[in-house]
C-alpha positions as CSV (number, residue, x, y, z in Angstrom):
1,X,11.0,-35.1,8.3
2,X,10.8,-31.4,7.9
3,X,8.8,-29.9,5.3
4,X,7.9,-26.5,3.9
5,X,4.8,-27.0,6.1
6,X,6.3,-27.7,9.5
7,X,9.1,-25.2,8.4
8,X,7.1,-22.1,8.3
9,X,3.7,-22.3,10.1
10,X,0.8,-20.4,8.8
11,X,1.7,-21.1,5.0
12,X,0.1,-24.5,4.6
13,X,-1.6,-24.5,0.9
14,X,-1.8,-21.8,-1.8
15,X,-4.6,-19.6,-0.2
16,X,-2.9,-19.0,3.0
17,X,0.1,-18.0,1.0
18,X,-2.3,-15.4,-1.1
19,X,-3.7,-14.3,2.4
20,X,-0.3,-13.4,3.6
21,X,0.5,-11.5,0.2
22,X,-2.5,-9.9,0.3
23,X,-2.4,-9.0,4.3
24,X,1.3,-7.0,3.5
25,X,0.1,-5.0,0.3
26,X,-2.7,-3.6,2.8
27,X,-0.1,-3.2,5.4
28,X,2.5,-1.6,3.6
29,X,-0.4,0.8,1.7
30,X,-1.5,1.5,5.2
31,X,2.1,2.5,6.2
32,X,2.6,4.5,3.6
33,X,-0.8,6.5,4.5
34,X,0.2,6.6,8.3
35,X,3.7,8.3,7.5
36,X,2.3,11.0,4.5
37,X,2.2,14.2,6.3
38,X,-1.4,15.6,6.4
39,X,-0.3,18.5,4.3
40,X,0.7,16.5,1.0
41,X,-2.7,14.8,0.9
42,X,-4.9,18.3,0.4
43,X,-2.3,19.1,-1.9
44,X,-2.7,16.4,-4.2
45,X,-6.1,16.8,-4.1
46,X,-7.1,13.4,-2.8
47,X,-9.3,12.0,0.1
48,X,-8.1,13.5,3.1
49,X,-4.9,11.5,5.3
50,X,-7.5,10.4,8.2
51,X,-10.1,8.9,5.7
52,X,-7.4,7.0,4.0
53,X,-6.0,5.6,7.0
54,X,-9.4,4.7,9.0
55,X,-10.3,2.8,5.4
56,X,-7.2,0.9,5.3
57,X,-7.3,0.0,9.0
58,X,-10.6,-1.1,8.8
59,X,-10.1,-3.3,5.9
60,X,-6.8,-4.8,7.1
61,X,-8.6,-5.8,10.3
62,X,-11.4,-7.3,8.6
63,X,-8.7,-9.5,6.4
64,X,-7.1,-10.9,10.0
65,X,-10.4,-11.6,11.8
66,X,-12.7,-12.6,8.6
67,X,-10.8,-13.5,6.2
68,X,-9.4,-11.8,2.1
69,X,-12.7,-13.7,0.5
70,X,-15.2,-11.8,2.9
71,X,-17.3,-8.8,1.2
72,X,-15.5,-6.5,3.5
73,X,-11.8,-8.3,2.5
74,X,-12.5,-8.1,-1.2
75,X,-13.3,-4.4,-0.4
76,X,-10.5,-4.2,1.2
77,X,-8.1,-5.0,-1.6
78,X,-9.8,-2.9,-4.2
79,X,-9.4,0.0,-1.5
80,X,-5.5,-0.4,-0.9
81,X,-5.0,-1.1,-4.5
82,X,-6.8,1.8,-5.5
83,X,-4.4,4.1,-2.5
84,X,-1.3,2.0,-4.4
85,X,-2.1,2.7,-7.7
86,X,-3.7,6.3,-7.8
87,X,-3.0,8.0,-4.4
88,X,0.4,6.8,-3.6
89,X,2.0,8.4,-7.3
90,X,-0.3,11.2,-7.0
91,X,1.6,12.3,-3.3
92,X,4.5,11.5,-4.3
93,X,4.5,14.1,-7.1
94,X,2.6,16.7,-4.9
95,X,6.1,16.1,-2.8
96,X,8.4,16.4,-5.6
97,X,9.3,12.9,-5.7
98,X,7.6,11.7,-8.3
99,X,8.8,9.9,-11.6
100,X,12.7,10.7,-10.4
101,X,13.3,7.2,-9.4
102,X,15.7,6.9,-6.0
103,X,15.8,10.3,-5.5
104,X,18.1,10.9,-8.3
105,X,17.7,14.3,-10.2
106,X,17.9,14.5,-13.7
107,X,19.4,17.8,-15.5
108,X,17.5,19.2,-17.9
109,X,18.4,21.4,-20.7
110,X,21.6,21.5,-23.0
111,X,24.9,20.5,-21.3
112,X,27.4,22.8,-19.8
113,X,30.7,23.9,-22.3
């Protein structure tokens, strides 16, 4: 009989589904880092694009080979929360992308005659 368990290995009970969530927000907060260029970092005036991407390497390696409830995992998701939440916007507006949602530019000012 096939089940959700023999369907998909590596999600057998709730926690490994949580590890799996938790492994891709690192991932993706680490690809995000990785892809900034260097420049857009010093202009936001956040921590510079090596620091952020050794910290989110290190974590994310710690999740696979100790585990999201380690000291170092729990770390780990404060520190790519904290990259999602405050760094991530912050580039993005040193870039000129910020708050326009999809790249779409809104006009500003009274309408044309």
């Amino acid at each position: 009989m096939i089940t959700f368990r023999s369907l998909i290995p590596g999600f057998d009970d709730p926690l490994s589904v949580i590890w799996w969530v938790l492994l891709a927000i690192k991932l993706v907060a680490l690809a995000d880092a990785v892809f900034r260029p260097r420049a857009v970092f010093i202009a936001a005036d956040k921590l510079t694009k090596p620091g952020w991407v050794l910290i989110l390497v290190v974590f994310s390696l710690s999740q696979i080979f100790q585990g999201w409830l380690s000291f170092f995992g729990l770390i780990g998701i404060v520190a790519s929360a904290v990259y999602l939440v405050d760094a991530r916007p912050a580039l993005r507006a040193a870039t000129g992308r910020g708050r326009g949602g999809w790249g779409v530019r809104r006009r500003r000012g009274p309408r044309p005659l």
